[in-house]
N, C-alpha and C positions, 0 to 999 in steps of 0.2 A: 395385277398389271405392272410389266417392271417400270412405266414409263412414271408411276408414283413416287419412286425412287428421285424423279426430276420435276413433281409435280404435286409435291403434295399440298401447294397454294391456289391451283386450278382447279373449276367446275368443270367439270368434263363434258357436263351437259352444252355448256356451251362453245365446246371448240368444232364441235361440228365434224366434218372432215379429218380434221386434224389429232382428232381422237384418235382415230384409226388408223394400226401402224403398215407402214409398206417400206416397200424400199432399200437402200441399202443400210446396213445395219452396223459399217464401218466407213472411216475417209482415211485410204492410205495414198496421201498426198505430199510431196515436199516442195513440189514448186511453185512458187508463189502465182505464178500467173495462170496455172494449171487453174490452182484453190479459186483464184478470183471468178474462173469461168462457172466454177463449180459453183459458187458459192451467187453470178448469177443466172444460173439458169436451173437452184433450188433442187441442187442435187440429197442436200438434206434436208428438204423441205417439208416433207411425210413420215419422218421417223422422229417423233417429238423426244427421247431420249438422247438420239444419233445428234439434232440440233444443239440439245442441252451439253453435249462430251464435247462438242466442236466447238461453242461460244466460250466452254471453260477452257480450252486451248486456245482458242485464238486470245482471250482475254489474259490468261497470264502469260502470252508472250509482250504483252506491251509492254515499252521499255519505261520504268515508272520513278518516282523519287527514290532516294535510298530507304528513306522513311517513309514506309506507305501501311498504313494500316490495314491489319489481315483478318480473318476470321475469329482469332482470339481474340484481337484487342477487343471486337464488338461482345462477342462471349463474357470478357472481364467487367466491359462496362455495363453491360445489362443484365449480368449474373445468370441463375439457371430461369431462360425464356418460358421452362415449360411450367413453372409456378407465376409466371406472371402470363395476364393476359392482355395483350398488348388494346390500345383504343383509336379508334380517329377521329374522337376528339381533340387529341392534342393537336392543336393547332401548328400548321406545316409553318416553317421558317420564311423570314421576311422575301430571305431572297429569291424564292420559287414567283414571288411576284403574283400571288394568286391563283397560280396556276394549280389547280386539284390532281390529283391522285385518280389519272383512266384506269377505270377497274379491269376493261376490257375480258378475260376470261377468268378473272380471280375468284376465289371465292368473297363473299361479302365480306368475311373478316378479318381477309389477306389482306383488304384497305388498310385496316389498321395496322398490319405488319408493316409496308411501306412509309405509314408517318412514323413509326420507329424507328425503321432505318435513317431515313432522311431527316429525322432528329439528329442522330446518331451523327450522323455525317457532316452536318451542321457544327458538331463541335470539334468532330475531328480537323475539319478543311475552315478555319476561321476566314481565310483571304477571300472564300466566296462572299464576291458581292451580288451576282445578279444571275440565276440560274433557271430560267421559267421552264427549261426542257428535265430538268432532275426527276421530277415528280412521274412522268412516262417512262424515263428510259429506268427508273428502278420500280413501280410496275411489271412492267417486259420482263425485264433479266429476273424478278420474283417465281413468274411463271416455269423458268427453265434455274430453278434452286433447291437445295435440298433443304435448306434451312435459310433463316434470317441472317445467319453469318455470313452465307455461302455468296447470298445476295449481296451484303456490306462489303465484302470482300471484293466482290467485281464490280463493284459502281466505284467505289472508291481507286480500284485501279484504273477506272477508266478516266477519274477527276485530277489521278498524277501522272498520269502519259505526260513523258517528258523527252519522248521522240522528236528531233527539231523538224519542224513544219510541218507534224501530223495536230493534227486536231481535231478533238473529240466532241466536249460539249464546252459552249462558252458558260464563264464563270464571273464574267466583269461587264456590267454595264455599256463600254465599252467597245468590246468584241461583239455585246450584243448586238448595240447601236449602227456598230459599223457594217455588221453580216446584213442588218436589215437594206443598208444603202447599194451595201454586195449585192445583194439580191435583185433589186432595182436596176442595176447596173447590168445585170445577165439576162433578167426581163426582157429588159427593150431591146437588147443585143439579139437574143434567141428566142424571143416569143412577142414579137412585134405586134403581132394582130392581136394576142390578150394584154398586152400593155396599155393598148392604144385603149380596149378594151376599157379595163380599170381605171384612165384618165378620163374615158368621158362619162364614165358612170359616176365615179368617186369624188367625192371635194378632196380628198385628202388623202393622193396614194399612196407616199408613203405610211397612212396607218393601216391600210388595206394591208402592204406587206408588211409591217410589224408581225404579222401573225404568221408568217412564211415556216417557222421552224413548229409552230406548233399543227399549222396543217398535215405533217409527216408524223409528228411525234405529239399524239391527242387525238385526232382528227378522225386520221385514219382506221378504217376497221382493221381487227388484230389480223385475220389471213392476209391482209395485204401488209402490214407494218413491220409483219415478222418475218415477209421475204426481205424488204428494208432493210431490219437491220440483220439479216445474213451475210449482206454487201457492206452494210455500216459497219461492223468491224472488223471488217477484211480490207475493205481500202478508204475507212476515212471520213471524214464532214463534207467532203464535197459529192458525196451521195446524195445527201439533203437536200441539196442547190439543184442535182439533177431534176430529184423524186417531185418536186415543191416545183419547178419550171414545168416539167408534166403535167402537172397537178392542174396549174393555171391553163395550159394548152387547150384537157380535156373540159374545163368549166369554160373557158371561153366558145368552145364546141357546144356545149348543153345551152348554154345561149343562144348560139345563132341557131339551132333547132326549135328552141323553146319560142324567138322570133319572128318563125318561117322566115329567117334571110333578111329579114327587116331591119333597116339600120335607125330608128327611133330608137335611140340612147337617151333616157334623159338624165342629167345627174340628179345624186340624192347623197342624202345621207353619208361618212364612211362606212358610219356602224350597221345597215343594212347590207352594205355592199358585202361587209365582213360574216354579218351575220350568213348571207347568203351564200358565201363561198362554204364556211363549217357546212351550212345544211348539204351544202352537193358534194362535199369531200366524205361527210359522215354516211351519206348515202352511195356510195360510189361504186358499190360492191353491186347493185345491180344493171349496170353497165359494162365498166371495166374489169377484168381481172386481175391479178396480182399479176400475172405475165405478161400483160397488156400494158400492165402501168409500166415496169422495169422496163421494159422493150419501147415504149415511147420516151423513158429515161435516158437508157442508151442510145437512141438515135441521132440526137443532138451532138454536133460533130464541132471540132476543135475545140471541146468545152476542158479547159485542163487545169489541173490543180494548181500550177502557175501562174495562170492568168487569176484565179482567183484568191491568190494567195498577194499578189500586187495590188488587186483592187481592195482587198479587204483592207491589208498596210498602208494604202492611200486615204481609204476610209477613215482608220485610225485615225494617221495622222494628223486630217483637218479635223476630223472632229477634239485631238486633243489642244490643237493650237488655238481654239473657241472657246477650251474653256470644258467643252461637255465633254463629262467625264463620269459624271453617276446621274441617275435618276432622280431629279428634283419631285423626291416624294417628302413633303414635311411633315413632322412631328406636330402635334399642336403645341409649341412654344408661348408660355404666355408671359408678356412682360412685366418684369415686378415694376412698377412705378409708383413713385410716391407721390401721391399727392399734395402732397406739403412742399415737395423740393421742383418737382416735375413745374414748370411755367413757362407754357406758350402763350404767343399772341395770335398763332394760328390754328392749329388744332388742339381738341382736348386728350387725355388722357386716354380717353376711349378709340378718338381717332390714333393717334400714338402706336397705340396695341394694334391696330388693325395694319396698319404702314408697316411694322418690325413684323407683322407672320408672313408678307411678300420678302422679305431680304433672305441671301445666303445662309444656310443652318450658321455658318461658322462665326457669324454675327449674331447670330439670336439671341445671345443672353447678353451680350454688350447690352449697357447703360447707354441712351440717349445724353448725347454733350454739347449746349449751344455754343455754338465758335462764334457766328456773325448773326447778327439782325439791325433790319435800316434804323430800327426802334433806336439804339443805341448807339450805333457805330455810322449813321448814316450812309447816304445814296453814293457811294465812292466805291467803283469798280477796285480802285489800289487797295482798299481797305476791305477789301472782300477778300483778293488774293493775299493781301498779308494774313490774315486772320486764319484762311481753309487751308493755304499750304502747310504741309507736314503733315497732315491728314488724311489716312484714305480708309476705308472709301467713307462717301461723304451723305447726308441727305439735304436733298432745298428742297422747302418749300415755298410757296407762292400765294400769295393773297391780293385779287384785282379788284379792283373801285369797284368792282359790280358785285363782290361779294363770294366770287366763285376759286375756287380752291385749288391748287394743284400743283406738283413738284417732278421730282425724280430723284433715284438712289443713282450714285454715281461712282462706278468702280475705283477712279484712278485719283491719284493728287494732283490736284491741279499747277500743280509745280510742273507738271510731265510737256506744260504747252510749251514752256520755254526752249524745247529741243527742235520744234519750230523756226526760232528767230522770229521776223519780224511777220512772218504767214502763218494764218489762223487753219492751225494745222488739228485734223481729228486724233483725238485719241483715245485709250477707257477698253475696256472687256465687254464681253458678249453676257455679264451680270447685269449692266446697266439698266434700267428699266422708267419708264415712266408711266405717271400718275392722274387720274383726277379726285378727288375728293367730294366735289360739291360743284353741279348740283348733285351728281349722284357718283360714287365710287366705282372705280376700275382703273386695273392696270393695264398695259401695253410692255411683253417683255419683249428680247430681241425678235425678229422674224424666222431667226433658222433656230430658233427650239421649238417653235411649233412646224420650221422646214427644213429638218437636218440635211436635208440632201440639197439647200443652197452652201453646205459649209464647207466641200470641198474646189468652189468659187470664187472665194476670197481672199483676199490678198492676208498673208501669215504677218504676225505680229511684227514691229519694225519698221514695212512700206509703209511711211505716212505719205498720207495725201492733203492738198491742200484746198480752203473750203475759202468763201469771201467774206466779208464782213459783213455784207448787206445784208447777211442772213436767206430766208425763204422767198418764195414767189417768181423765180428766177432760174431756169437750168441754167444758166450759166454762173448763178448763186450757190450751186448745188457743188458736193466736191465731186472736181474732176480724178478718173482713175483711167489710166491708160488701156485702152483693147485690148481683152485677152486670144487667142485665137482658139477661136471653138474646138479645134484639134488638140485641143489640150488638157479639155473637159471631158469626163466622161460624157453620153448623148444624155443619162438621166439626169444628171447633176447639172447640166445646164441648164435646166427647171424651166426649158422653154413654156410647159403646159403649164405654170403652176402664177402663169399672170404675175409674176415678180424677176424684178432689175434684180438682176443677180452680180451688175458690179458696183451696188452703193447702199449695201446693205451692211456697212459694219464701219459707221461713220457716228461713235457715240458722244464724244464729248471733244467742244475746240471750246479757247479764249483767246484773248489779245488784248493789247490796250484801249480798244473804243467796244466789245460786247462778248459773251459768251452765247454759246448754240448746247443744245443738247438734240440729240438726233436730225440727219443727214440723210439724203438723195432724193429729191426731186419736193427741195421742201425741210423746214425744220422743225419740229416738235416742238422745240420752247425756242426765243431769240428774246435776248436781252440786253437793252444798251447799255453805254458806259455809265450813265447818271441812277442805273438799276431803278427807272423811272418808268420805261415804255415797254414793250416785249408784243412779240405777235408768236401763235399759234398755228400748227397747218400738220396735215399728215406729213409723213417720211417714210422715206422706204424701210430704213433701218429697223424700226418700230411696228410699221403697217398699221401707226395710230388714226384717227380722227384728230381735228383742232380740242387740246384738253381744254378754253372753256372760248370765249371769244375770241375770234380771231387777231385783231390786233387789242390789246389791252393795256390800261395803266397798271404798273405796281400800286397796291395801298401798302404791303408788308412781305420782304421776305428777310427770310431766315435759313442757315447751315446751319444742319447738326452732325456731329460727330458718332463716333464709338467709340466708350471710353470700357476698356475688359476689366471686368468686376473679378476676375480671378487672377488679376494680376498685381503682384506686391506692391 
């Protein structure tokens, strides 16, 4: 069969159809718009060879780095393949993010060929940070290769397309984060009824669509994935956005059938809701066709690479001015503390360790540094600020007459209120976090890492706003932030569905001369007077905390600590 020539990593048993060849047996094409038509309406869809000569053409036209790695370099670096036999148990790289290796029509062993690739290419491409579609799209391109090089060679050109505004697969945390909120954004725009859909079933819909790229690339069965990506690389990443809007159309459809028309939504779960879209995307083939899905992809009108190229760069941008920027996944960092030197009057040793695995990696290994305690330095607000400025970021903790425990990590130096004047102005990152201890532990971190799609709502670093001194219990205690006009929101990101103020949610830390606040909007987290004597608790919005221990409470003990970097001379 010459189609072995293209396939010697494929079961044939299981391609079904696609075994068998028809069709044309060349593409003598130069017009780009011509090819796109071809390519959808699956002109080389039945000649599994013809597919294979077309994706190596279309693939080494992309315009790629100077330096891109080719079929030798992989040959050099894994010597002659055919004395080694490649495994998959080497475990895939961080950045795949768990995502496995869809065998889809390979043979069993061919798994292992693609964690050698995607090793492979791990060390080639070091700047990948966050890549959960890698692990499908070099499956796929295995099935149409003559060898593991052939395959290295064209994932890797498709990892340095360095076409400006073409894009292929995200590579950054980032891009990924923000495609997710892209995607949310073209939902509600173009597929209202399954949005609407997803909000009253789901608690949580952006994690429903977190999985939007792997519905298309995982999900889907190989006869449908591979008309995909006939059009995927012919015109691009916003195929995806199409295939993946479709996707939701027809599951909101098997819904209201599944219903008889019934609108008894009750919410639940995300991760059923997720679970439940996999089960009917993975099942889809006896429904839909592969021509049925492309053709309800295609239908969807003014959907343009433009518009999604602005929201995606919108995305971006709020989400870099937060702060989020990679994946708060931690190491188990554990903190050397000496017990000999280490001395609290609030928590032990043990607690210590557990406060430093919540902080930023980039602190983790920093030493714990006492700057202020009322023990020592007594109840004076001036002698709080003299002591913490020049420090950032900071830890307090808090010990009340009733014995119950609780602080916050504090991004910023508290020198930054002075840019204020004499108004108890918010300031501090989207790191911020607050605490309880005892009676029982938990944290509370900002609101939009658990609600990315509040980040493009908020006011960008700079616009201070100003809060009272009175602290909590009061909207009009609360800082005020001038009305934004909804026309200026995308409709997802206005988080109407998602039961949060989406203009007092990034209100972390103020001081002044008579009390410091940690967390803001309809309510503050901690409040603490000038004699660091009295303090009241209460949720915020900023936070989306509970009161961390009694509501209003006396200080017995607090305490700053610092970060002093053990690696530094």
């Amino acid at each position: 069969m010459a189609e072995e020539d293209y396939g010697s990593f494929v079961d044939w048993n299981q391609m079904g159809d696609l075994a068998k060849s028809s069709g044309p047996t060349k593409v003598d094409c130069k017009d780009l718009k011509e090819f796109k038509q071809m390519a959808r309406q699956g002109y080389w869809a039945k000649n599994h060879k013809l597919r294979a000569q077309v994706y190596q053409q279309l693939i080494k036209a992309i315009p790629c780095r100077t330096v891109t790695p080719d079929a030798e370099v992989y040959r050099d670096i894994m010597g002659n393949a055919a004395t080694k036999k490649p495994s998959s148990h080497i475990p895939l790289p961080e950045f795949v993010d768990g995502s496995p290796v869809p065998r889809y029509c390979l043979k069993a062993e061919a798994v292992a060929s693609a964690h050698q690739i995607i090793n492979c290419l791990a060390g080639q491409f070091p700047d990948i940070s966050h890549c959960p579609s890698l692990p499908a799209v070099t499956s796929l391109l295995l099935h149409f290769s003559t060898d593991e090089a052939q395959c290295f060679e064209h994932v890797s050109r498709m990892l340095a397309c360095n076409e400006p505004g073409k894009r292929l697969l995200d590579q950054t945390f980032l891009a990924y984060e923000s495609g997710c909120m892209t995607f949310g954004d073209l939902a509600n725009k173009y597929c209202t009824a399954a949005h609407k859909l997803i909000v009253a079933t789901a608690q949580d819909v952006l994690e429903v669509y977190s999985d939007w790229q792997r519905w298309v690339l995982g999900d889907l069965p190989f006869s449908h994935v591979v008309r995909v990506l006939d059009v995927y690389l012919v015109e691009g990443y916003k195929i995806l956005y199409r295939v993946a809007i479709a996707l939701l159309k027809f599951y909101r459809k098997h819904k209201a059938g599944a219903q008889g028309g019934q609108g008894n939504q009750q919410q639940q779960d995300s991760g059923k809701v997720r679970a439940d879209i996999q089960a009917f995307i993975k099942g889809i083939a006896s429904t839909v066709t592969p021509d049925k899905l492309l053709e309800k992809a295609f239908s969807i009108r003014l959907f343009s690479r433009k518009e999604i190229t602005l929201l995606q760069l919108t995305n971006e941008k709020s989400l870099q001015q937060k702060g989020i920027t990679v994946k708060q996944k931690r190491r188990n960092v554990q903190l050397a503390l000496n017990p000999d030197t280490f001395s609290s009057e609030i928590v032990s040793a043990k607690e210590m360790r557990d406060i430093w695995s919540w902080i930023p990696e980039r602190f983790a290994l920093c030493q714990p540094q006492l700057l202020f305690t009322t023990s020592t330095h007594g109840c004076s607000l001036n002698r709080f600020y003299s002591h913490c400025e020049g420090y950032e970021p900071t830890l307090l903790l808090i010990r009340t007459t009733d014995g119950d425990v609780c602080g916050a990590f504090l991004s910023t130096d508290w020198e930054e209120r002075k840019r204020g004047g004499n108004k108890l102005s918010f300031f501090g990152t989207g790191e911020c976090f607050v605490f309880r201890l005892k009676p029982e532990m938990e944290r509370y971190e900002w609101v939009v890492i658990r609600h990315p799609e509040l980040a493009s709502s908020i006011k960008t670093h700079g616009q201070e706003d100003t809060a009272s001194s009175e602290g909590q219990n009061s909207d009009s205690n609360s800082l005020q932030q001038p009305e934004k006009s909804a026309g200026d929101l995308s409709p997802f990101l206005s988080a109407r569905h998602f039961n949060l103020n989406s203009k007092n949610t990034s209100m972390f830390m103020a001081g002044n001369f008579d009390s410091i606040i940690v967390g803001g909007g309809e309510g503050n987290a901690l409040y603490i007077d000038s004699e660091l004597n009295h303090g009241r608790t209460g949720r915020c919005t900023t936070f989306d905390n509970p009161p961390l221990c009694a509501e209003s409470f006396q200080v017995s003990l607090l305490e700053v600590w610092g970060f002093q970097d053990t690696m530094a001379s």
